[in-house]
C-alpha positions in Angstrom: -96.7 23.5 -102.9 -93.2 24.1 -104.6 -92.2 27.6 -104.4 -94.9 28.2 -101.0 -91.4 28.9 -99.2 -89.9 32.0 -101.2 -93.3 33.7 -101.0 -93.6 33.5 -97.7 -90.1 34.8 -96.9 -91.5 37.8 -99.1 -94.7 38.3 -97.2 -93.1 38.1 -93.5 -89.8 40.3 -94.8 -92.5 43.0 -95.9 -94.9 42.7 -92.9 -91.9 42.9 -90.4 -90.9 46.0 -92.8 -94.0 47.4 -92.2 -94.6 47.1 -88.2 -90.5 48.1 -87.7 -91.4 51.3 -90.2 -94.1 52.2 -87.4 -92.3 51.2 -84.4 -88.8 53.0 -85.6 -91.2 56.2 -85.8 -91.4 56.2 -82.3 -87.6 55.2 -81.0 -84.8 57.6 -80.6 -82.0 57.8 -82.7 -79.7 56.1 -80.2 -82.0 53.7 -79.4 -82.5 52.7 -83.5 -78.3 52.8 -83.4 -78.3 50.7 -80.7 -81.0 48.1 -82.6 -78.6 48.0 -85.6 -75.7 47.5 -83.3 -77.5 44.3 -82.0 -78.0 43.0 -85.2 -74.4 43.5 -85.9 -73.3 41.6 -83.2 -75.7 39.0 -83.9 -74.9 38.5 -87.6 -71.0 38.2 -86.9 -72.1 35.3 -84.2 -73.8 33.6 -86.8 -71.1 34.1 -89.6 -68.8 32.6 -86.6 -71.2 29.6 -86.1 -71.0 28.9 -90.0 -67.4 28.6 -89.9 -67.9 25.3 -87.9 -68.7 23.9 -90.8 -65.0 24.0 -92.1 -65.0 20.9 -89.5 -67.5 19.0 -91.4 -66.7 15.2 -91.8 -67.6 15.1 -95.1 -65.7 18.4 -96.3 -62.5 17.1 -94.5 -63.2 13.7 -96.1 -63.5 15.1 -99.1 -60.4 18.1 -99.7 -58.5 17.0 -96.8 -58.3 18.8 -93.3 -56.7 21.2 -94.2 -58.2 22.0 -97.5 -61.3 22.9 -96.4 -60.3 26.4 -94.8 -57.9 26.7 -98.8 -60.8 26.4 -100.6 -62.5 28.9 -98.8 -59.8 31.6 -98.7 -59.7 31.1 -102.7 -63.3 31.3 -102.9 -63.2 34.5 -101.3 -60.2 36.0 -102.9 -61.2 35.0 -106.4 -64.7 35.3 -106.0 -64.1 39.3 -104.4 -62.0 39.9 -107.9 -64.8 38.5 -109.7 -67.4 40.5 -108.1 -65.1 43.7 -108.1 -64.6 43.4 -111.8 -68.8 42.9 -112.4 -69.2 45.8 -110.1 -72.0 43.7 -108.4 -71.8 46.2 -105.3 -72.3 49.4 -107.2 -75.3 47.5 -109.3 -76.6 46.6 -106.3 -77.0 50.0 -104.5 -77.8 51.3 -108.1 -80.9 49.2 -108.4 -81.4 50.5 -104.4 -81.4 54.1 -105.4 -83.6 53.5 -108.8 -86.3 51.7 -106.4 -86.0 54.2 -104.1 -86.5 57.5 -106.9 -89.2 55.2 -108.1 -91.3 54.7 -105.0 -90.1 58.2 -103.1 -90.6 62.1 -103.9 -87.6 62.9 -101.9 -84.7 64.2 -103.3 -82.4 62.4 -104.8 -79.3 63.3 -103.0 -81.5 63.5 -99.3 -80.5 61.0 -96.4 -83.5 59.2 -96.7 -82.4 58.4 -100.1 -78.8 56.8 -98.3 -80.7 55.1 -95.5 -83.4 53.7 -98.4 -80.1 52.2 -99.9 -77.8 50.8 -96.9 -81.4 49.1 -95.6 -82.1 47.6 -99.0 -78.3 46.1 -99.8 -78.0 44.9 -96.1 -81.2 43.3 -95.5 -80.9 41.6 -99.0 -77.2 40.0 -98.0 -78.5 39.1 -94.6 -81.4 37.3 -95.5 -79.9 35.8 -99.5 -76.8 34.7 -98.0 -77.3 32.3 -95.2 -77.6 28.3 -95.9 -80.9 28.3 -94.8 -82.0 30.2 -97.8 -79.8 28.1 -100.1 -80.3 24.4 -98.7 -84.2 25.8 -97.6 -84.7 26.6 -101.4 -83.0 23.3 -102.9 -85.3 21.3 -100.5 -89.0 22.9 -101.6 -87.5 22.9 -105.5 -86.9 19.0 -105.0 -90.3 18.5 -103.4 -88.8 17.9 -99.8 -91.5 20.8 -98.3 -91.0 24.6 -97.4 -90.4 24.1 -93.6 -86.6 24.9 -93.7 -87.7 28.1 -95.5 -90.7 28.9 -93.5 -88.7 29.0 -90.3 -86.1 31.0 -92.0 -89.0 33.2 -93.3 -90.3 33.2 -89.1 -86.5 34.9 -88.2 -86.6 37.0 -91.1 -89.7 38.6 -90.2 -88.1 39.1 -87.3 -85.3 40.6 -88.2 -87.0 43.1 -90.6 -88.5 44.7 -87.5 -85.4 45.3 -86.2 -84.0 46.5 -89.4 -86.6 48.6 -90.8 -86.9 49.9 -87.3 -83.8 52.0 -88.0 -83.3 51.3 -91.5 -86.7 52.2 -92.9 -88.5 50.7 -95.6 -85.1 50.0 -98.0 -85.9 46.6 -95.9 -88.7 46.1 -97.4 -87.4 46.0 -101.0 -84.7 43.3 -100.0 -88.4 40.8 -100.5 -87.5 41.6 -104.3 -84.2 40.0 -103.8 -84.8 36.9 -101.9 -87.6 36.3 -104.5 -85.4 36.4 -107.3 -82.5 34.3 -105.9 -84.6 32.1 -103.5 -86.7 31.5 -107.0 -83.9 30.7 -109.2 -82.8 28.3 -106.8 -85.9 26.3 -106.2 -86.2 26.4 -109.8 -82.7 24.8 -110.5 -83.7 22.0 -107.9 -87.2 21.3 -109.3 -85.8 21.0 -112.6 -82.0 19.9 -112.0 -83.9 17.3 -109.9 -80.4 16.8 -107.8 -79.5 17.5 -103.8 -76.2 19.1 -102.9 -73.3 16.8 -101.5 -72.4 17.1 -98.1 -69.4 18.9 -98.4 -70.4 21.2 -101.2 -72.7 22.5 -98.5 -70.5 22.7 -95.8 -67.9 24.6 -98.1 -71.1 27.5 -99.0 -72.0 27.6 -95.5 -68.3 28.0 -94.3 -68.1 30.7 -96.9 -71.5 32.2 -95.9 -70.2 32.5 -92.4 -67.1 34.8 -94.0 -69.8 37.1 -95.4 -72.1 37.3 -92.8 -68.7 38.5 -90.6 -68.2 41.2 -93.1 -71.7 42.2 -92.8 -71.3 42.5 -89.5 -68.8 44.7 -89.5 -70.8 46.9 -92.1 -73.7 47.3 -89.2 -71.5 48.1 -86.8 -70.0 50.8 -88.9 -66.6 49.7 -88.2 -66.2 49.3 -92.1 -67.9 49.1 -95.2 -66.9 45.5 -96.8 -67.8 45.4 -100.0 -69.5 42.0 -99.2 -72.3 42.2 -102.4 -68.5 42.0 -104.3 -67.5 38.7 -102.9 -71.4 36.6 -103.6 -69.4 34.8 -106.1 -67.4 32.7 -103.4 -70.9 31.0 -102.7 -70.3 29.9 -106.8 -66.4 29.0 -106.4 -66.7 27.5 -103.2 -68.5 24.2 -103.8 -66.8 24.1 -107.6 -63.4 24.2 -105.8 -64.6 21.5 -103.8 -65.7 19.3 -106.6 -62.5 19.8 -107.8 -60.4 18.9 -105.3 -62.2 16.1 -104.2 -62.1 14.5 -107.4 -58.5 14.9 -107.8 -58.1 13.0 -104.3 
């Protein structure tokens, strides 16, 4: 069933939300800092394995070798002014802090209010940005089956225990976010009726990879990229491709 994917990424994001919520209650605070820490590490492994993909026969084929690591840096650059000027950061933590006053008593201005917020915009850049939930959506939109996106759903339930463990329940609302974008994208498949070259998806995952670095560095507290700011690249970055290619 198209669309079986997405809405099981929601159900196992909000069940891992759930058992994290009631394991968290019972760690320390260093040991819930040291959880987040993990995942840092982790994510900025992953970004690094995403890179690889600047090595991709068909992207180098395509742009040239040394193209392919141009039309990311562009990507980035113009795609972080892009973002910047559409604020899509601030909207983002906006639409964090209205969910939270919606669904919470607490005061507006509390810590739990912050902590509802950074594990909201995290978790949803985590689990929206990576190729699997791109190339996993295109697939079940075209009628190829979910399994790409179940397995990616598997890790993500996952990796909302370990989030929501220190991050609360702000995890829990990132389902809201893969739904819409992991929707829209199925959708565009199922009635665009088209895969994705090669090399375009090399260039988003290569570009993925930068994010998920710069999330990485926002778990680790070492500094807050504004990585919600730069989603755009994930646009430019198979357009530039297009481009180039065609002009070679």
């Amino acid at each position: 069933m198209i669309g079986f994917g997405t809405v099981f990424n929601i159900a196992t994001i909000v069940v891992g939300t759930l058992l994290g919520t009631l394991l968290g209650s019972k760690l320390s605070e260093k040991t819930n800092r040291t959880v987040t820490d993990s995942l840092g590490l982790i994510t900025i492994v992953l970004g690094g394995l995403n890179l690889m993909s600047l090595s991709d026969n068909d992207y180098v084929k395509a742009v040239t070798g040394p193209g392919t690591f141009f039309i990311v840096i562009f990507a980035i650059l113009f795609g972080g002014i892009a973002g910047s000027l559409l604020k899509i950061e601030d909207r983002l933590e906006g639409f964090g802090g209205w969910l939270q006053a919606r669904f919470s008593k607490k005061s507006q201005g509390s810590e739990s209010r912050q902590r509802f917020i950074t594990g909201f915009v995290d978790a949803s850049l985590i689990f929206a940005i990576g190729p699997m939930a791109i190339l996993g959506s295109m697939s079940d939109g075209l009628g190829q089956g979910s399994n790409t996106l179940v397995v990616k759903s598997i890790l993500d339930g996952f990796a909302s225990i370990a989030f929501a463990a220190s991050l609360g329940w702000g995890v829990a609302a990132s389902a809201i976010t893969v739904g819409i974008w992991q929707g829209l994208l199925t959708a565009v498949a199922y009635f665009g009726g088209a895969g994705i070259p090669g090399a375009m998806t090399a260039s988003i995952t290569a570009t993925g990879g930068i994010l998920m670095l710069g999330i990485g560095l926002r778990l680790l507290n070492l500094r807050k990229v504004a990585v919600a700011d730069m989603l755009p690249a994930l646009v430019l970055a198979p357009l530039f491709t297009w481009l180039v290619s065609s002009l070679l």
